[in-house]
C-alpha positions as MATLAB code, in Angstrom:
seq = 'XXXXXXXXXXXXXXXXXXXXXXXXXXXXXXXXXXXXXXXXXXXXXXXXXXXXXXXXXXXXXXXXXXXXXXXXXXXXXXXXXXXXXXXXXXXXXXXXXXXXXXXXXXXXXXXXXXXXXXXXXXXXXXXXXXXXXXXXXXXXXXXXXXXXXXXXXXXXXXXXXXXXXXXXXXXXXXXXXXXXXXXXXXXXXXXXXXXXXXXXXXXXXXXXXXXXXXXXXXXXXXXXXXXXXXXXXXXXXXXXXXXXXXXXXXXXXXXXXXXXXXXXXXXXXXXXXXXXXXXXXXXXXXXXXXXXXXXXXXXXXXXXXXXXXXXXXXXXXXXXXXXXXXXXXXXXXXXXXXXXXXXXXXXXXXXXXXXXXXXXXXXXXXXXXXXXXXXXXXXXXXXXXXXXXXXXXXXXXXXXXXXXXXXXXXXXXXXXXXXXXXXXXXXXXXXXXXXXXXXXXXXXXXXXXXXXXXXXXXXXXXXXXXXXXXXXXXXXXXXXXXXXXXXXXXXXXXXXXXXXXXXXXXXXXXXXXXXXXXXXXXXXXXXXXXXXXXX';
ca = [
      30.643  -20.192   20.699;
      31.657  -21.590   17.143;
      32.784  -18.245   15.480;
      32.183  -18.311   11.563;
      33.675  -14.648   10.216;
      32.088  -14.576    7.168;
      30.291  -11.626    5.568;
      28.269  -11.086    2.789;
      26.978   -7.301    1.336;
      23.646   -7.703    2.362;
      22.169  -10.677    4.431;
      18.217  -11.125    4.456;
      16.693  -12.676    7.726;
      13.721  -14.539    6.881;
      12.786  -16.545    3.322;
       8.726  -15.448    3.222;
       6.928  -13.348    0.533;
       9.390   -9.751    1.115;
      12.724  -12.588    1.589;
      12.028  -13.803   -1.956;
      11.426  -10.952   -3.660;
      14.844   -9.403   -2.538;
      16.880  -12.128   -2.623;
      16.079  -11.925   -6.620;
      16.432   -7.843   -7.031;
      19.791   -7.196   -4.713;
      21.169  -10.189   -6.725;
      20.261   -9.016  -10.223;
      22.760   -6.723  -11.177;
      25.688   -9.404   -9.978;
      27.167   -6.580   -7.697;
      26.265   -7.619   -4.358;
      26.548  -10.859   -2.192;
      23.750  -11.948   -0.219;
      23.121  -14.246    2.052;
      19.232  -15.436    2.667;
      18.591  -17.033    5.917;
      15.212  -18.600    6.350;
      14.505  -20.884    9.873;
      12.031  -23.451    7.499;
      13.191  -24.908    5.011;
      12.508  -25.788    0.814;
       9.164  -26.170    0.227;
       9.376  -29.998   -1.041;
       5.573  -30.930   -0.786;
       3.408  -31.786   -3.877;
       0.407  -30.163   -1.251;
       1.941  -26.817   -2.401;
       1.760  -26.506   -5.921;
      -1.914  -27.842   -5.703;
      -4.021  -24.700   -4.662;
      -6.257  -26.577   -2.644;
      -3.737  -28.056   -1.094;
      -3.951  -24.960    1.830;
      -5.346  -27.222    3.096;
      -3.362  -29.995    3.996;
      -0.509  -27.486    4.676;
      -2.445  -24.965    7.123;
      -1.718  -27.235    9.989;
       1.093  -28.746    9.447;
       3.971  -27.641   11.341;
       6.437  -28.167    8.455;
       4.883  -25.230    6.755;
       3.301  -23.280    9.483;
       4.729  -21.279   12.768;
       1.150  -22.097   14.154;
       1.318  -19.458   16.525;
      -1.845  -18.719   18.944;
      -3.548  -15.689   20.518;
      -3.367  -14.522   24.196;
      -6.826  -15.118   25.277;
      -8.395  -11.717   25.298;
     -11.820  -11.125   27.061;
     -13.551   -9.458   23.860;
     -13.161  -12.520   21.922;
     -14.735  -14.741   24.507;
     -11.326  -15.367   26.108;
     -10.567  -17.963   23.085;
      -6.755  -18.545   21.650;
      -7.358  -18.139   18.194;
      -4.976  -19.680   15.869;
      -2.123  -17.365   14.142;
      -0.999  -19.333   11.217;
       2.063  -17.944    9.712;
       4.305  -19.573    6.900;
       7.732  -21.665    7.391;
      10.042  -22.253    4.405;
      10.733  -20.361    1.563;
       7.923  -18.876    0.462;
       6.612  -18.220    3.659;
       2.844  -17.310    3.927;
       2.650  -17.857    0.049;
       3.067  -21.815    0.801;
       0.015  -22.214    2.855;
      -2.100  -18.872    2.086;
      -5.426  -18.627   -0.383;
      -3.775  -17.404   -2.890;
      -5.845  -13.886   -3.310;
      -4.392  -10.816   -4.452;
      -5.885   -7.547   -3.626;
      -4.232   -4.035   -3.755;
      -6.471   -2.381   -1.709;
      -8.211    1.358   -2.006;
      -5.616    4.269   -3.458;
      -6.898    5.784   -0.105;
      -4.641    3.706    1.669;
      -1.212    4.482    0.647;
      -2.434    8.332    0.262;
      -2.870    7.822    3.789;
       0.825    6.827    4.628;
       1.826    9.632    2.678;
      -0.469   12.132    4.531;
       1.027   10.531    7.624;
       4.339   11.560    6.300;
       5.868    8.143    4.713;
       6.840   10.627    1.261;
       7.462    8.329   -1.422;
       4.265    6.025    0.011;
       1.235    7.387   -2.090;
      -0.411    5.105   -4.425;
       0.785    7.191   -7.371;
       4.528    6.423   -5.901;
       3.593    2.490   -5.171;
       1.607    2.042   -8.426;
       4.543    1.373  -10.727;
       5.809   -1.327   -7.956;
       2.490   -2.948   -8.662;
       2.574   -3.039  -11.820;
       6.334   -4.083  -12.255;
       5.508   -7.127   -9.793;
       2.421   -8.898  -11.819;
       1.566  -10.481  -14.894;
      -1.886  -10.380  -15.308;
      -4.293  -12.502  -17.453;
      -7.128   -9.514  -17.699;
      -7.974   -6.427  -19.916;
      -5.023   -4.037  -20.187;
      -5.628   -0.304  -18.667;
      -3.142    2.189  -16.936;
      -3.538    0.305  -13.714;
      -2.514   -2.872  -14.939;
       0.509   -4.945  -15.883;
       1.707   -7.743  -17.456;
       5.188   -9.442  -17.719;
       6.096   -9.185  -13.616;
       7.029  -12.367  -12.442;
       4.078  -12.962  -10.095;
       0.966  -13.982  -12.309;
      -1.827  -12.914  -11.114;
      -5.622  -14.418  -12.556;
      -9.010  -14.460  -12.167;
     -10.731  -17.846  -10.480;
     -11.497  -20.008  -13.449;
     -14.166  -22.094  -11.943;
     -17.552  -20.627  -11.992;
     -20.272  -23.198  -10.262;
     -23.911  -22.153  -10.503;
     -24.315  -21.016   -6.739;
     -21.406  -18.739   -7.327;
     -23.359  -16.614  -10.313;
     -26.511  -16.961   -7.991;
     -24.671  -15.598   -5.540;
     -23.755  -12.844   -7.518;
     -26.704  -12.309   -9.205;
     -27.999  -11.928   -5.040;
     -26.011   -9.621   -4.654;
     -26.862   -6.939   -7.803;
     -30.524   -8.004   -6.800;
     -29.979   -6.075   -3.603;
     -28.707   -3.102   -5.019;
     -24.676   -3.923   -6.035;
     -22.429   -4.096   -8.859;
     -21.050   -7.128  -10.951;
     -17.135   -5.792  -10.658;
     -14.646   -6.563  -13.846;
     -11.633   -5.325  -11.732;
     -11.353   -4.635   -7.996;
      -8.030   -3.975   -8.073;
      -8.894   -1.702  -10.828;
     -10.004    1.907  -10.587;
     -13.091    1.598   -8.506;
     -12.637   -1.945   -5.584;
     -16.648   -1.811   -5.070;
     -19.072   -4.521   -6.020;
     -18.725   -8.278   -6.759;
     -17.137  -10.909   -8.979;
     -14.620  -13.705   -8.958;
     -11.248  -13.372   -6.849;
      -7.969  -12.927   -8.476;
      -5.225  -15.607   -7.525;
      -1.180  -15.877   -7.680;
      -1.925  -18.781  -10.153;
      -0.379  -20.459  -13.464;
      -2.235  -23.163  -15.311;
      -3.774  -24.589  -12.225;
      -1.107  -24.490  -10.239;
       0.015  -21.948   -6.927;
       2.664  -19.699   -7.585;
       4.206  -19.336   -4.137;
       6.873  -15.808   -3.965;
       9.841  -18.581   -3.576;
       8.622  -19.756   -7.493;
       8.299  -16.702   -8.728;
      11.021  -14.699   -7.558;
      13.736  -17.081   -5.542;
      13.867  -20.296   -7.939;
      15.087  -17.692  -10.991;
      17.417  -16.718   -9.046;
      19.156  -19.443   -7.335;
      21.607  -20.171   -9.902;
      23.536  -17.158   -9.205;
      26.523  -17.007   -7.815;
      26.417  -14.308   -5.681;
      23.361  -15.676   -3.421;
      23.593  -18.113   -0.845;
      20.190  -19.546    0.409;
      20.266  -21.277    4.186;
      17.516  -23.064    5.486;
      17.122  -24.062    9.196;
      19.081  -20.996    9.983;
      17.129  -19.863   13.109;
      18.717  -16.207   13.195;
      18.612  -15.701   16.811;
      19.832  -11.966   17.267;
      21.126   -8.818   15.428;
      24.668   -7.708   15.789;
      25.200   -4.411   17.220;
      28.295   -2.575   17.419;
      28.328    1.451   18.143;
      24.875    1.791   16.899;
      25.304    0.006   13.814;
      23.733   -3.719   12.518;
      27.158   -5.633   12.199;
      24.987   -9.267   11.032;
      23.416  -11.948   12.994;
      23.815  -14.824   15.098;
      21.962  -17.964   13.996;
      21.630  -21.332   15.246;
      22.077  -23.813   12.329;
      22.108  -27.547   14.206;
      23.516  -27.568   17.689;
      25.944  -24.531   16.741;
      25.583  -20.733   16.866;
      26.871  -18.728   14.215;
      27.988  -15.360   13.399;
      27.607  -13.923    9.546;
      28.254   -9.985    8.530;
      26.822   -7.604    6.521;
      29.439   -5.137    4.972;
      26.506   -3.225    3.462;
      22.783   -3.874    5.794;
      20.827   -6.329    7.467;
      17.297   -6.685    6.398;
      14.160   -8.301    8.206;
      11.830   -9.844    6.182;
      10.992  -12.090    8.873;
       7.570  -11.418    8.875;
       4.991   -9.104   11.433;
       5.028  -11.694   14.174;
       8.557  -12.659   14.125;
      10.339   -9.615   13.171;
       9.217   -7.367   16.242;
      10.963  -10.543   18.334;
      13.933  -11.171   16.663;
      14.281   -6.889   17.470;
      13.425   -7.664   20.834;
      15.383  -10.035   21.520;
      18.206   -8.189   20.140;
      17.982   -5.657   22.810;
      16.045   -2.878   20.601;
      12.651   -1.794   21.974;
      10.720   -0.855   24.939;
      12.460   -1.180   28.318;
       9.136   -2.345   30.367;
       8.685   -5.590   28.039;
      12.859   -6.172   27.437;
      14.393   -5.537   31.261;
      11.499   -8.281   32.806;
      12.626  -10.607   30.619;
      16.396  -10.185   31.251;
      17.454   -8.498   27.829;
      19.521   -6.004   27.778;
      18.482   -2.890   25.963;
      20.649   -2.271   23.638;
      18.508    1.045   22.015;
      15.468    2.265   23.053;
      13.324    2.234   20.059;
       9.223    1.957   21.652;
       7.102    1.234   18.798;
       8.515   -2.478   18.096;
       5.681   -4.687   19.191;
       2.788   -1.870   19.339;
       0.259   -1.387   16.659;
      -0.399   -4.910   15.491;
      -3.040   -5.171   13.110;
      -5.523   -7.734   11.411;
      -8.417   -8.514    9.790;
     -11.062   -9.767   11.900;
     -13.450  -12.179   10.255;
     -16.714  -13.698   11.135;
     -18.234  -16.917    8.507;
     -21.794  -16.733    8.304;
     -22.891  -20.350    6.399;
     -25.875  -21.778    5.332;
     -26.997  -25.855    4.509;
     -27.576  -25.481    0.998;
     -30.608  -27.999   -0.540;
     -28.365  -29.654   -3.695;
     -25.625  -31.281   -3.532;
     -23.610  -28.942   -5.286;
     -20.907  -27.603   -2.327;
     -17.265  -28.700   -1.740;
     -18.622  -30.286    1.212;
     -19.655  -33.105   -0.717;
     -17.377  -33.004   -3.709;
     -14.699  -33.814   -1.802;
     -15.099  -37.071   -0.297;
     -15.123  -40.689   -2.358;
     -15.681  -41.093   -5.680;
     -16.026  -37.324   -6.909;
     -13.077  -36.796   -4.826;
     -11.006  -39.618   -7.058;
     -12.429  -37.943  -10.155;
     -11.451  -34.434   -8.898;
      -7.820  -35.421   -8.333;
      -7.997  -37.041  -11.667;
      -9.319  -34.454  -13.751;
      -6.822  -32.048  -11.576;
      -3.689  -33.797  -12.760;
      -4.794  -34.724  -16.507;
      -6.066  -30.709  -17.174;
      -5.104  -28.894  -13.955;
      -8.695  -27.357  -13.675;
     -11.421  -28.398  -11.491;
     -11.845  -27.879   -7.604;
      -8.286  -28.458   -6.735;
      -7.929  -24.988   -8.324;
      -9.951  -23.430   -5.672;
      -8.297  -21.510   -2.858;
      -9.947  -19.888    0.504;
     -12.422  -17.745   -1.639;
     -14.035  -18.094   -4.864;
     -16.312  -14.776   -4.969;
     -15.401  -11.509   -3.541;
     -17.501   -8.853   -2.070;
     -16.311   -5.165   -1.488;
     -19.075   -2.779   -0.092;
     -19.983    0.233    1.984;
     -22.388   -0.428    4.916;
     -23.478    3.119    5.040;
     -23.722    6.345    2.600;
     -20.641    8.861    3.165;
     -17.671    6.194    3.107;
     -14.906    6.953    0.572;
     -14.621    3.391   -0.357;
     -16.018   -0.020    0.711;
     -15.622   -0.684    4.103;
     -16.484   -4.136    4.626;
     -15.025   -7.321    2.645;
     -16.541  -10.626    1.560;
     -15.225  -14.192    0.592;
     -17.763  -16.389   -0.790;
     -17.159  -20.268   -0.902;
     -19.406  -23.287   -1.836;
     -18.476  -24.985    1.529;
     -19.287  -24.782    5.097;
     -16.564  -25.943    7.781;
     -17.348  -28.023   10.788;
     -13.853  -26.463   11.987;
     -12.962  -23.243   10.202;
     -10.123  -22.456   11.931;
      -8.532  -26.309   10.599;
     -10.828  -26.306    7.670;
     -12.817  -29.683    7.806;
     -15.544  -29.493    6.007;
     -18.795  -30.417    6.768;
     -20.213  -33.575    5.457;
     -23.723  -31.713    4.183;
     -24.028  -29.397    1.461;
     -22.982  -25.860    2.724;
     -21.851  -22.244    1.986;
     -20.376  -19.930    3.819;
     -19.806  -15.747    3.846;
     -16.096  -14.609    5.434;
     -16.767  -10.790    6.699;
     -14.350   -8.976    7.630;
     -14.156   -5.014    8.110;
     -11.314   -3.609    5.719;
     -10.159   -0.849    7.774;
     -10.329   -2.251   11.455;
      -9.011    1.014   14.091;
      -8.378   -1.676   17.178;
      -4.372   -2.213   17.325;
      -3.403   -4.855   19.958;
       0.607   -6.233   20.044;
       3.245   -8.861   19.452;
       6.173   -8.660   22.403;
       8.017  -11.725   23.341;
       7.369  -13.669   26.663;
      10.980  -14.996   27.289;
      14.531  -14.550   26.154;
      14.566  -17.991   24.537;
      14.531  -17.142   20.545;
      12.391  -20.176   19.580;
       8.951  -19.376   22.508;
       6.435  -18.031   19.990;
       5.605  -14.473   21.032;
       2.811  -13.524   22.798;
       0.125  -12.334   20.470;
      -2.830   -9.749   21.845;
      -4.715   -8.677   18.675;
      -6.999   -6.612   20.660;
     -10.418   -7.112   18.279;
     -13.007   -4.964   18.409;
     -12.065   -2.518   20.458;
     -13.530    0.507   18.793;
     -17.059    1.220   18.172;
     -16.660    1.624   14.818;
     -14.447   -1.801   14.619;
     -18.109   -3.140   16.059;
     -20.164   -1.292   13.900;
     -18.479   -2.246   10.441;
     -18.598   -6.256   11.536;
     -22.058   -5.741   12.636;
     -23.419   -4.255    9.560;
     -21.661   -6.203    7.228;
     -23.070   -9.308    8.234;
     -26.437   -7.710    8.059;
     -25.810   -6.838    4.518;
     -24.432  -10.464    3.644;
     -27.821  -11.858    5.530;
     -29.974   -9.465    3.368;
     -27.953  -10.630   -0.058;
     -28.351  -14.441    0.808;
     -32.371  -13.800    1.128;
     -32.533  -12.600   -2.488;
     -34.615  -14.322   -5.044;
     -31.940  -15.980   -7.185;
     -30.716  -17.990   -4.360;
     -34.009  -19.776   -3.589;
     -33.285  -22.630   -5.596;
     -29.682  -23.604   -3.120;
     -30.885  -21.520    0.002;
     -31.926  -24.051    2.474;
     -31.305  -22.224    5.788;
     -29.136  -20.226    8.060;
     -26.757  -22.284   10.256;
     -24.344  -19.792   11.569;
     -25.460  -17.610   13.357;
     -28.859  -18.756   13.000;
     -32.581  -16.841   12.603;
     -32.209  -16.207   16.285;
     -29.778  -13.493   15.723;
     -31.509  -10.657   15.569;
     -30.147   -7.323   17.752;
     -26.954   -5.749   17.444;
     -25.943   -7.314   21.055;
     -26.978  -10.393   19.213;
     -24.614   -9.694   16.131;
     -21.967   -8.659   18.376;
     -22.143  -11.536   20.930;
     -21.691  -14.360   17.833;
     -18.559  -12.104   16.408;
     -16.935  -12.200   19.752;
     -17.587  -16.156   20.349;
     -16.447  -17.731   16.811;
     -14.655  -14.850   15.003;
     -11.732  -15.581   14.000;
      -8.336  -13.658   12.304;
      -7.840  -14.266    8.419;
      -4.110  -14.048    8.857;
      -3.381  -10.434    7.835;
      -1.345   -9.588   10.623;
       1.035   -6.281   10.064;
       1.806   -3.033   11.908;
       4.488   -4.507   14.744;
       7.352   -1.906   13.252;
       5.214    0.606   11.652;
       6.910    3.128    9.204;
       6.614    7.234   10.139;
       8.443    9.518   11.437;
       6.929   10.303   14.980;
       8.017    9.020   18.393;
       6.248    5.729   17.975;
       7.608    4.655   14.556;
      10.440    2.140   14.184;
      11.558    2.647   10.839;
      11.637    5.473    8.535;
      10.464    5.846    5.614;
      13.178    4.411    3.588;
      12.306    1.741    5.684;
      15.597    1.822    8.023;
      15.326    1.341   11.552;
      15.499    4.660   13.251;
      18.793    5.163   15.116;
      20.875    2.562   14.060;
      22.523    2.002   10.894;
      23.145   -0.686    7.957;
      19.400   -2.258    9.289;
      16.295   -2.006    7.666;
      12.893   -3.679    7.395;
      10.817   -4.706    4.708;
       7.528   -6.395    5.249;
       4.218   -6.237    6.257;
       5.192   -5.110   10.010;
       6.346   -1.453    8.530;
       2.445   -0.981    7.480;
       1.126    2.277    9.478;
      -2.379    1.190    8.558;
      -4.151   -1.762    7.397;
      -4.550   -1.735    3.170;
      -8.380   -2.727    2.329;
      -8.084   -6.445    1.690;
      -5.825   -9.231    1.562;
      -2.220   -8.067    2.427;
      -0.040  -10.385    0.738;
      -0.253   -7.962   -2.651;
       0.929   -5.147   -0.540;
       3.913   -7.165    0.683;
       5.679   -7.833   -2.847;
       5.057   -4.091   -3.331;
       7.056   -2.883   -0.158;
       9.345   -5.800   -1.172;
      10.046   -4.547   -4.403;
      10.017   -0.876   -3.081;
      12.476   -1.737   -0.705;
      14.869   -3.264   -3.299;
      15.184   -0.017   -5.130;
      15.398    2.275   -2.296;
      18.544   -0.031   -1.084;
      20.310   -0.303   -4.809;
      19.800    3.443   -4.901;
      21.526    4.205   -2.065;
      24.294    1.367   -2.974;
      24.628    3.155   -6.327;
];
């Protein structure tokens, strides 16, 4: 093996959404050397600035791990695709773009389950230092953060008849779900500037790549920690046909995401004996809660042939395609603004919840292929549903001691009642809003899952056979300080020193929404709790 001995303060395996974010805070103060490490590479691709763009990008292996699903009997024994970003940026390349907080209940939560420091009241001020947003001003909200954060600009007709649906049956208008009340309906807010995606690696990493005391590697495949006497010396990496060594003098961090993160432990030799010795790893510490309690948001799309021409479906193909791309580049408005949702939906399915329970995402376009989103070539809509607080936890364990097989992903959907109950309901309630009055003029009828559907079983059996995950995967290392927790809650792995994780795998529970918001807040969280103990 090619030894390389050199060592940096702090080296950061993984360049996604958490990767940026400290890469730009340990670097600030000029103090510390850092070294990122990220196995994609730049994100050189005009597909990315374009929001729309998701599109192209989703399935491209460039920008996406594309990892798949055991197949699981509740789900109809399907593999359901995993996407997961690749460069810097991560899952900020390719994602929709929508940032959500989630309910104060959530964090309150982590602190009740004894992650002090964790409450919403202790988070808030990491929310508000991260964003820069474009709306009303209140005690909740920020501007001047680095990550701008605005409301959809383009408002067709069907999306205010939608709306309009929905107050019909008995709902809100919303001004600001990430406000102080997430209920009711309105237009999503985006990680957008002028028309254009802001990906984490734009807002936080380009700043900061002039300095001199952070190196950035792409194609660094970090293969394994570095342990010596219970301590995280660095990594090993592949870069090319050579393997590597770099050192931390100070910590490792893993930012490499929910999926990877819990593997690159693994295959380090820290975890749970029955998945490591049948594989032929070593355990190196016995640390039982990497891999368990993976989480996600399970989502069924409900869509409906619309009568006018008036969807995506159609505006993107030929001529009003050219014009699209043309009005696009000469005002940076139109459709190419448009993400995975345009409209939101937060509700409660039942009287007694302490928030809304159930999420929506409204778009003007129905997908012959969801999961690759092609379009259909008729005018279409479609309702995502997904239940916010989902109690099923499945895992993510590797399958072999080779660091570049994907893992083996077993999400575990619907596994509770009440996991059943919430999707159920929820697309009853989205059914019921599409039947309102001010949709009769675009309404034409029901596609997925058709007038047929009628009984719970009936509800059920379609959310098992073409559900699908909206990539919102967290959990693997869960924060706490029981048995089953891998780090604590200043994030450090428990029983080894100098390493420490910070991204969405440290999540105890699942925050109500889309989880890329709570990701620059642990990020950002994480980069004081590390200068403060530097200091």
């Amino acid at each position: 093996m090619q030894q390389d001995r050199e060592s940096f303060d702090y080296i950061i395996v993984g360049g996604g959404t958490a990767g940026c974010v400290l890469a730009n805070r340990l670097t600030a103060s000029g103090k510390y050397t850092v070294l990122l490490l990220e196995a994609g590479k730049a994100a050189r691709s005009l597909w990315v600035e374009i929001p729309a763009g998701f599109s192209k990008l989703l399935t491209n292996p460039d920008f996406n791990w594309r990892f798949q699903t055991e197949p699981e009997e509740a789900t109809g024994n399907r593999v359901i695709s995993v996407p997961r970003g690749k460069g810097l940026g991560g899952s900020t390349l390719i994602n929709g773009m929508i940032y959500v907080r989630g309910q104060p209940q959530d964090y309150d939560g982590w602190a009740q389950q004894g992650c002090r420091g964790w409450s919403f009241e202790e988070v808030l001020p990491y929310f508000r230092k991260l964003e820069d947003y474009d709306g009303p001003a209140s005690s909740l909200r920020a501007r001047g953060g680095p990550l701008p954060v605005t409301e959809v600009k383009e408002r067709p007709l069907i999306a205010e008849a939608f709306i309009s649906a929905a107050e019909n049956a008995g709902y809100e208008r919303s001004a600001d779900y990430n406000g102080d009340r997430q209920d009711g309906f309105g237009y999503y807010q985006v990680n957008q500037r002028r028309g254009r995606r802001v990906s984490a690696a734009a807002a936080y990493l380009q700043p900061a790549l002039s300095r001199p005391n952070l190196e950035v590697r792409t194609n660094a495949h970090v293969t394994r920690i570095l342990l010596e006497n219970g301590r995280a010396t660095g990594v090993e990496l592949r870069l090319g046909s050579s393997s590597v060594e770099v050192h931390a003098r100070r910590e490792v961090i893993l930012t490499a995401g929910a999926a990877q993160t819990p593997q690159l432990l693994e295959l380090s030799g820290i975890g749970d004996p029955r998945i490591l010795q049948p594989l032929g790893i070593e355990v190196r510490h016995f640390l039982p809660g990497v891999g368990a309690n993976y989480i996600d948001h399970f989502c069924t799309r409900m869509n409906w042939r619309v009568k006018l021409p008036v969807t995506l479906n159609e505006q993107t193909r030929g001529l009003k395609l050219g014009l699209a791309v043309t009005r696009y580049f000469a005002t940076r408005s139109g459709i190419l603004t448009l993400g995975t949702g345009l409209v939101h939906g937060f509700v409660r399915t039942r009287p007694g919840l302490d928030g809304p329970d159930v999420q929506y995402f409204f778009m003007h376009a129905s997908y012959a292929n969801a999961a690759e989103r092609k379009l259909d070539r008729l005018p279409g809509m479609t309702i995502g549903v997904t239940q916010l607080r989902p109690e099923s936890r499945g895992t993510i364990h590797s399958k072999s001691p080779d660091p570049f097989a994907p893992p083996a992903i077993r999400p575990n959907f619907l596994a509770t009642e009440e996991d059943r109950r919430a999707i159920v309901d929820g697309m009853k309630v989205a059914r019921r809003i599409v039947e309102e009055a001010p949709l009769d003029a675009f309404r034409d009828r029901e596609m997925s899952p058709g007038p047929e559907c009628r009984t719970d079983e009936d509800w059920l059996d379609f959310a098992r056979r073409d559900g699908q995950t909206i990539y919102h995967i967290c959990g693997t290392c869960r924060m706490g300080v029981d048995e089953g927790a891998v780090t604590d809650p200043a994030l450090k792995v428990h029983g080894i020193e100098g390493l420490r994780i910070a991204d969405a795998s440290i999540m105890p529970t699942m925050v109500s929404g889309n989880t890329q918001a709570a990701v620059f807040m642990i990020a950002e969280k994480a980069a004081d709790l590390i200068l403060e103990e530097a200091r």
